[in-house]
C-alpha positions as a LaTeX table, in Angstrom:
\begin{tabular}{lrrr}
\hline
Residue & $x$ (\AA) & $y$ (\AA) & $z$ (\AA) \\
\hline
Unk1 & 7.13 & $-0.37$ & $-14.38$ \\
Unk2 & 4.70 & $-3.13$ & $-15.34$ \\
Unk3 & 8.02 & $-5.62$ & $-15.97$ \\
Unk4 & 9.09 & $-5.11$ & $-12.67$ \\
Unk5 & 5.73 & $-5.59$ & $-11.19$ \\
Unk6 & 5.32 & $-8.64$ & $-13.46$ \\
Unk7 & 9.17 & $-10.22$ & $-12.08$ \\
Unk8 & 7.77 & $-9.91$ & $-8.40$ \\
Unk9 & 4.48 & $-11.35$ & $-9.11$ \\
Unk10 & 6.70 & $-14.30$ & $-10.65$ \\
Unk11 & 5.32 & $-14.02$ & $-14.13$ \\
Unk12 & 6.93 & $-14.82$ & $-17.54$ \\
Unk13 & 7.88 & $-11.29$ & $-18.44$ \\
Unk14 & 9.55 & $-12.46$ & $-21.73$ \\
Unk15 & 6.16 & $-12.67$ & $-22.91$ \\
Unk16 & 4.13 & $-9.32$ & $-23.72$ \\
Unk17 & 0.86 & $-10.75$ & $-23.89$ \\
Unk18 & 1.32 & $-11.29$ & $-19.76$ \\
Unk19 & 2.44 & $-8.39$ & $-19.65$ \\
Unk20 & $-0.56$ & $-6.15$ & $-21.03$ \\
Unk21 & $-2.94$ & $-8.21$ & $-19.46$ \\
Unk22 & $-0.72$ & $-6.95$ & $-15.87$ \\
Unk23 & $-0.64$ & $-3.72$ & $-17.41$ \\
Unk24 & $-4.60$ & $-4.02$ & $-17.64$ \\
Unk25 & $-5.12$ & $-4.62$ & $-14.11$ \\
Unk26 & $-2.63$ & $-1.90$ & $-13.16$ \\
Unk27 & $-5.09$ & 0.58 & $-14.77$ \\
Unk28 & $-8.03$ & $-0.72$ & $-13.20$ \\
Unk29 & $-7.10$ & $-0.43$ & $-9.67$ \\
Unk30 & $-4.70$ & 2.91 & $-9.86$ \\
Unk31 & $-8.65$ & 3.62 & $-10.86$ \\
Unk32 & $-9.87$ & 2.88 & $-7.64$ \\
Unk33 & $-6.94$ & 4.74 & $-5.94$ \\
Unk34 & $-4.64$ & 1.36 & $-4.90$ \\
Unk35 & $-1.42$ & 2.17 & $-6.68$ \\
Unk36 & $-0.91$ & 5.76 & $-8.57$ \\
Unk37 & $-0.30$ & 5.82 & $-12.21$ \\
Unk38 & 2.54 & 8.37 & $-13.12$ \\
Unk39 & 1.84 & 10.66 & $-16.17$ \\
Unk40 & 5.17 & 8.66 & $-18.02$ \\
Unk41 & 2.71 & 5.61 & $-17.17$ \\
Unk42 & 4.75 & 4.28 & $-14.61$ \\
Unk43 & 3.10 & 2.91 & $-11.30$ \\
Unk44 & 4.07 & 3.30 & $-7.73$ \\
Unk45 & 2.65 & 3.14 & $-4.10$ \\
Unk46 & 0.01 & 5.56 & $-2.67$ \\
Unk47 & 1.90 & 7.60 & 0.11 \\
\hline
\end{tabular}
């Protein structure tokens, strides 16, 4: 989940505006194939 992703980066997940803009950047790469974006919009490694 973006939160999780977001606590290991070391951001301020308390905040949602971090958050989206995380959740933003998610999208773009699991574009280019880096991570893959679950249909329940979850994101987790490429195996």
């Amino acid at each position: 989940m973006v939160k999780q992703v977001g606590e290991a980066l070391g951001l301020e997940v308390a905040v949602r505006g971090k958050l989206e803009r995380l959740r933003g950047t998610l999208s773009k790469l699991a574009g280019r194939g880096w991570p893959r974006k679950l249909p329940d919009g979850r994101f987790t490694t490429r195996l």
